[in-house]
C-alpha positions as CSV (number, residue, x, y, z in Angstrom):
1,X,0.0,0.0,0.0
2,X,1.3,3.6,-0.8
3,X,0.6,6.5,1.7
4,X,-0.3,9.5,0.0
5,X,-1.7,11.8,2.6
6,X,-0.1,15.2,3.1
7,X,-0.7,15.6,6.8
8,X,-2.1,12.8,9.6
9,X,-4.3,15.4,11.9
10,X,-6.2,12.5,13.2
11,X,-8.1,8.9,13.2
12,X,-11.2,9.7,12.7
13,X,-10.7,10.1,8.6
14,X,-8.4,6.9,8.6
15,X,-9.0,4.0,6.5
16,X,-7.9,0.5,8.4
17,X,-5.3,0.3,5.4
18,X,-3.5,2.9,6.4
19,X,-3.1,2.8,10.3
20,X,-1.9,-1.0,9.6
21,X,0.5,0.5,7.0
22,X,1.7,2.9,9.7
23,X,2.3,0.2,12.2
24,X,4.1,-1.7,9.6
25,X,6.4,0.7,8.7
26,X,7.0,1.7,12.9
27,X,8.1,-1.7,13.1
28,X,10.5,-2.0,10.7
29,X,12.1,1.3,12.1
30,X,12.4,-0.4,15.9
31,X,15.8,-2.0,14.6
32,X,17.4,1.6,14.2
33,X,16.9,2.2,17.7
34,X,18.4,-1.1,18.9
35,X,21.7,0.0,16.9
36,X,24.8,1.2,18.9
37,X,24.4,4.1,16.6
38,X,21.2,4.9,16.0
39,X,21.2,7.0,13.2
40,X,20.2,6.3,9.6
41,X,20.7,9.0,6.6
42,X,16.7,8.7,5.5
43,X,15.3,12.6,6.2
44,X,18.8,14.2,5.5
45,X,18.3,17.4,4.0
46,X,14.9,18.1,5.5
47,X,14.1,20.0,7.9
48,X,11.2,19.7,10.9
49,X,9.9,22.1,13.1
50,X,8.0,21.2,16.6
51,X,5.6,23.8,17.5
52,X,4.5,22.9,21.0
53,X,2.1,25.4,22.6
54,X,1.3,23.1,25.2
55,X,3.7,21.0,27.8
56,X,5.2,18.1,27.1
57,X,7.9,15.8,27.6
58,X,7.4,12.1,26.2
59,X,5.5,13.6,22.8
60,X,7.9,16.3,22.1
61,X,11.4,14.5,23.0
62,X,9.6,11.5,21.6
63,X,9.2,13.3,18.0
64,X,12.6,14.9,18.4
65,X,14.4,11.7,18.8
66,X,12.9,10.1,15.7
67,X,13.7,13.1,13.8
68,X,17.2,13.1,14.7
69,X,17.5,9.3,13.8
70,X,16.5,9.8,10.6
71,X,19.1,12.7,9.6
72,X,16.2,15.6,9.9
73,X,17.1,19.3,10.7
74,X,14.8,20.1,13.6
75,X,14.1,23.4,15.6
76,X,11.9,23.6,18.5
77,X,9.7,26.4,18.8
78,X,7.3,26.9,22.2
79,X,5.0,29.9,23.6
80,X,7.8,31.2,25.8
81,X,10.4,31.5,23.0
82,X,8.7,32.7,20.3
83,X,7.4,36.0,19.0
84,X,3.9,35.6,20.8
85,X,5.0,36.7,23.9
86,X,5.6,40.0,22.0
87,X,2.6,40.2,20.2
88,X,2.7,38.3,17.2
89,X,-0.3,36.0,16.6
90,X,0.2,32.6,15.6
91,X,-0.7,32.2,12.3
92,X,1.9,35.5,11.7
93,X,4.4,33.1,13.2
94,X,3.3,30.2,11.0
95,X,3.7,32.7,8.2
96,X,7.0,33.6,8.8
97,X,8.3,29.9,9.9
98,X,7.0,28.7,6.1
99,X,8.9,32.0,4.6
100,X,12.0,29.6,5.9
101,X,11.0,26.1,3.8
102,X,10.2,23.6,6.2
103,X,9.2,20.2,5.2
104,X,7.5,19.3,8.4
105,X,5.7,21.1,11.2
106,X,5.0,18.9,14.0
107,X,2.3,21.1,16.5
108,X,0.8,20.4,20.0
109,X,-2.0,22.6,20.6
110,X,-4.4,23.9,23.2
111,X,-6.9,24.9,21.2
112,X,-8.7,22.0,19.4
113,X,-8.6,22.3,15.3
114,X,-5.0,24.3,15.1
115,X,-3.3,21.6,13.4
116,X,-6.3,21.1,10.9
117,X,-6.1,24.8,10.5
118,X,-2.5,24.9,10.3
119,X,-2.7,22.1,7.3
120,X,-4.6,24.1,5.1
121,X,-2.6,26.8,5.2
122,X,1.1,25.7,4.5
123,X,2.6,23.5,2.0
124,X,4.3,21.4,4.7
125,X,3.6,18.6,6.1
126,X,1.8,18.9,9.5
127,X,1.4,16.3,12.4
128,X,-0.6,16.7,14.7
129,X,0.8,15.9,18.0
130,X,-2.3,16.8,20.2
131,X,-5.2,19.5,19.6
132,X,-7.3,20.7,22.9
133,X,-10.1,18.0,23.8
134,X,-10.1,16.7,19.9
135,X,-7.1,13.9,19.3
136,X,-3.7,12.9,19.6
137,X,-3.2,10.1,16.6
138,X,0.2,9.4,17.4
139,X,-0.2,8.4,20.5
140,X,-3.1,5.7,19.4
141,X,-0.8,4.7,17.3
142,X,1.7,3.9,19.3
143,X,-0.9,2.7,21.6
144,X,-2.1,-0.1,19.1
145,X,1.8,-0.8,17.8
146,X,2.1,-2.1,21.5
147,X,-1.3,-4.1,21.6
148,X,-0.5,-5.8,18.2
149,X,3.3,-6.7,19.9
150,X,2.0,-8.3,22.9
151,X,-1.5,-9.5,21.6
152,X,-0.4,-10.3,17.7
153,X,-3.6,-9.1,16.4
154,X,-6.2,-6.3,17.4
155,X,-9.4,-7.8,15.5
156,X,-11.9,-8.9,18.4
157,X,-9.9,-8.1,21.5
158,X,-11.8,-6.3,24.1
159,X,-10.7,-3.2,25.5
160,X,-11.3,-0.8,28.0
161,X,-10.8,2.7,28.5
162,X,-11.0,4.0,32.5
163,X,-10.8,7.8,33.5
164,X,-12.5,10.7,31.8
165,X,-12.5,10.3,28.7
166,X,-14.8,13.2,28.1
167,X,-11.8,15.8,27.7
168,X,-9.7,13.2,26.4
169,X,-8.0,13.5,23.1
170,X,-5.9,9.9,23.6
171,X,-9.4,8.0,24.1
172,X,-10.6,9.6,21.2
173,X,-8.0,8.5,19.4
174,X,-8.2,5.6,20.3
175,X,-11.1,4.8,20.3
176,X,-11.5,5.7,16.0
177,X,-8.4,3.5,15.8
178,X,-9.8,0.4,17.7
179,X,-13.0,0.1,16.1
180,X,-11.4,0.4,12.4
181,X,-9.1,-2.4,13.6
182,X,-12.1,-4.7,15.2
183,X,-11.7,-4.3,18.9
184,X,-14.5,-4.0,21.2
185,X,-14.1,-1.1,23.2
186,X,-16.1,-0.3,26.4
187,X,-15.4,3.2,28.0
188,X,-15.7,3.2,32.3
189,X,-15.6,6.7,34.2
190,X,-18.1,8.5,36.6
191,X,-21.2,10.1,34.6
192,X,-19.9,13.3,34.3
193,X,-16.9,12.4,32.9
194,X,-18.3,10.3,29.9
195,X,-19.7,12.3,26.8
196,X,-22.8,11.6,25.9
197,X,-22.6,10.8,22.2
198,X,-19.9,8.3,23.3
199,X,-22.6,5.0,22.0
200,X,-22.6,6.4,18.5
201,X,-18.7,6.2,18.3
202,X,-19.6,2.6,18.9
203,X,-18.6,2.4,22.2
204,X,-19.9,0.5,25.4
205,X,-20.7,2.2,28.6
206,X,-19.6,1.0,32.0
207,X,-19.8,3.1,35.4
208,X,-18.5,-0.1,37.5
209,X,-14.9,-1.0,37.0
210,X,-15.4,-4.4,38.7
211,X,-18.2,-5.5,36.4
212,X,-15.5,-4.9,33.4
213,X,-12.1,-6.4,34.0
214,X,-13.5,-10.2,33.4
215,X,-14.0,-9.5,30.0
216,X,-10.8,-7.6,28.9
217,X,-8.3,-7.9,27.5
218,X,-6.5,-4.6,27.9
219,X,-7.3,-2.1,30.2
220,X,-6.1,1.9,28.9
221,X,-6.1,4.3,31.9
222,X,-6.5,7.8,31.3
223,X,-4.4,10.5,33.3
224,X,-7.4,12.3,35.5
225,X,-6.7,15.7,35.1
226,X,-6.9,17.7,39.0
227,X,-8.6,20.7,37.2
228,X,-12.2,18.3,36.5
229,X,-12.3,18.3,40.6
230,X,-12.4,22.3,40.5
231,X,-14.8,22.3,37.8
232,X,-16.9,20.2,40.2
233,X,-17.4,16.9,37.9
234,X,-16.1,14.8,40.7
235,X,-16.5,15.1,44.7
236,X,-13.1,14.4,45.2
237,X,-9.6,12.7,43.9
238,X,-10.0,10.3,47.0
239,X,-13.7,9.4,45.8
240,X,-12.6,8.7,41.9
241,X,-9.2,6.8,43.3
242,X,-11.9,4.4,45.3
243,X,-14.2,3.9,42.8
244,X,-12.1,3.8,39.6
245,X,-8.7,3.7,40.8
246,X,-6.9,0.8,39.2
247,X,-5.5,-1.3,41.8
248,X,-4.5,-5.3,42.0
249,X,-7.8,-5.7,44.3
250,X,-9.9,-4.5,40.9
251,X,-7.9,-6.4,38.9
252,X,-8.9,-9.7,41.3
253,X,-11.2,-11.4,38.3
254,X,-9.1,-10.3,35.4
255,X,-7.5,-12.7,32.4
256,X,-3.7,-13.2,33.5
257,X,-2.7,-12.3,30.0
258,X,-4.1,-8.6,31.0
259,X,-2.6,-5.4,29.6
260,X,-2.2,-2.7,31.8
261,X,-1.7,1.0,29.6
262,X,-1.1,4.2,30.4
263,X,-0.3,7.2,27.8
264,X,1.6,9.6,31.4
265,X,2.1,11.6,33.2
266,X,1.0,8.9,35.6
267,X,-0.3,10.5,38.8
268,X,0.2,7.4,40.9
269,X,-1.9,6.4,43.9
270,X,-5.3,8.5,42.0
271,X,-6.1,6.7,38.4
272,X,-3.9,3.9,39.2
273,X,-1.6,2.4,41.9
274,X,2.1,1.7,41.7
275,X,1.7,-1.5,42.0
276,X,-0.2,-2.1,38.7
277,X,1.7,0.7,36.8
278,X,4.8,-1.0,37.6
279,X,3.6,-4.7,37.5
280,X,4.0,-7.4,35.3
281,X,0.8,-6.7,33.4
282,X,2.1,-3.3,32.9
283,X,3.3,-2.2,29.2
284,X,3.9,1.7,29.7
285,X,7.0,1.9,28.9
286,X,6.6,-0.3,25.6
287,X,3.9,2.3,24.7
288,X,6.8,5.2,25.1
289,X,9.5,3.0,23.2
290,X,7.6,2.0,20.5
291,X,6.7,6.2,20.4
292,X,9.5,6.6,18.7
293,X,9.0,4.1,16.4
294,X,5.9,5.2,15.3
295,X,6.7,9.0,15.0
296,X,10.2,8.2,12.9
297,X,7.6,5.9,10.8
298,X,4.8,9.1,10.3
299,X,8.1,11.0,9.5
300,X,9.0,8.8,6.7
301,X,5.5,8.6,5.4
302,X,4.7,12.1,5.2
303,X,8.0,13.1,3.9
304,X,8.6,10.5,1.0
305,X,4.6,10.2,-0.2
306,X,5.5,11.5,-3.6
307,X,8.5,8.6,-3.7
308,X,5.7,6.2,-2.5
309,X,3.8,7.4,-5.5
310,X,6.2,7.9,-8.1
């Protein structure tokens, strides 16, 4: 299959084809980073910029470092160091960054749609690398590059998504990629942190984590967010840790071959206990490594589509 897309903004306008192409590829660029010099000559000459409005540390180093192993020029751009803090808007930035030729802008956002936005208004390639409340694809897809590893297929597996997934952008993600691959997916959270529309993504609803774990066979927890307790969805941090906490006492009734994910910052001892995140059914730090697999792999794509299509 060739890959002919200019930009990858999200999952939701996806074929199956293509996120399987994607994880293809990712996995044929793990050996590059097994090398004792993990460096290949692929992107030289091109150049990538990472705009991130937003913090981050395992998405932005994560994109930096497959960059760099692929040969790429790559600048870093963030709120504090650029021109907006003297004025400039950000599409006046965007304006003047092009003027330069970049091949790739790579953009975290707080404000959901910016990358879209972003897309149609430069020549470049554009990844998104997570827009407001809307998605983060990269992550899903690094996210299902780890399920298909341990699991070796993602048709019919069951999984479920815990935490609030209403201001989520990973379960959203997610949750396009899973049902285009042919997983089951069954979202579990307190009421007011589960959307409303969530059935018509094709989704399951659960508000008892207990009742759930039998029938997975990978759990995803979300990071709660501390701000959704002063917005009063939740009585308290203690109260959602009780309830929907993931600890080894919830996990009593699941499958041994259970996978425990997390996409971090884990706030440990709140949506999950250190005990699971750092278990044996724990994969979190697979998801991270194969992060860079999967970002040197949407670097490749994007950059060589009209090689692909020659």
């Amino acid at each position: 299959m060739t890959f002919t897309r200019k930009d990858l903004l999200g999952m939701r306008d996806m074929e199956a084809g293509e996120i399987r192409h994607i994880l293809n590829t990712a996995a044929s660029f793990r050996e590059i980073n097994t090398r004792a010099i993990k460096k290949v000559p692929t992107l030289r000459g091109k150049t990538v910029i990472h705009l991130f409005y937003e913090p981050s540390t395992r998405t932005r180093i994560s994109f930096e470092i497959a960059a760099k192993r692929l040969s790429a020029d790559t600048y870093s751009v963030g709120t504090s160091t650029s021109s907006m803090v003297k004025g400039e808007t950000f599409f006046d930035t965007l304006k003047n960054l092009e003027a330069m030729k970049p091949d790739l802008f790579v953009i975290r956002h707080s404000a959901s749609g910016t990358p879209q936005r972003l897309a149609r208004r430069t020549s470049a390639a554009v990844i998104n690398a997570g827009d407001g409340m809307h998605e983060h694809p990269s992550q899903a897809l690094l996210d299902l590059l780890t399920i298909q590893d341990h699991k070796g297929h993602l048709d019919g597996l069951t999984v479920g998504i815990v935490g609030d997934i209403a201001h989520s952008r990973v379960a959203r993600s997610n949750i396009w990629g899973l049902n285009k691959l042919g997983s089951r997916v069954i979202a579990c959270g307190p009421p007011t942190l589960i959307p409303h529309d969530l059935q018509q993504m094709g989704v399951e609803v659960s508000h008892r984590l207990e009742d759930l774990v039998p029938d997975l066979d990978v759990l995803m927890v979300l990071r709660l967010q501390k701000e959704r307790q002063e917005q009063m969805l939740l009585p308290s941090l203690r109260e959602y840790a009780t309830y929907f906490g993931v600890t080894e006492a919830k996990l009593a009734g699941a499958k041994p071959e259970l996978l425990i994910m997390h996409p971090g910052p884990i706030n440990r001892g709140v949506e999950i206990s250190s005990e699971v995140a750092d278990g044996g059914r724990s994969v979190i730090l697979d998801q991270v490594t194969n992060g860079v697999a999967v970002r040197m792999a949407l670097l490749y794509l994007l950059l060589h589509r009209e090689e692909e299509t020659a």
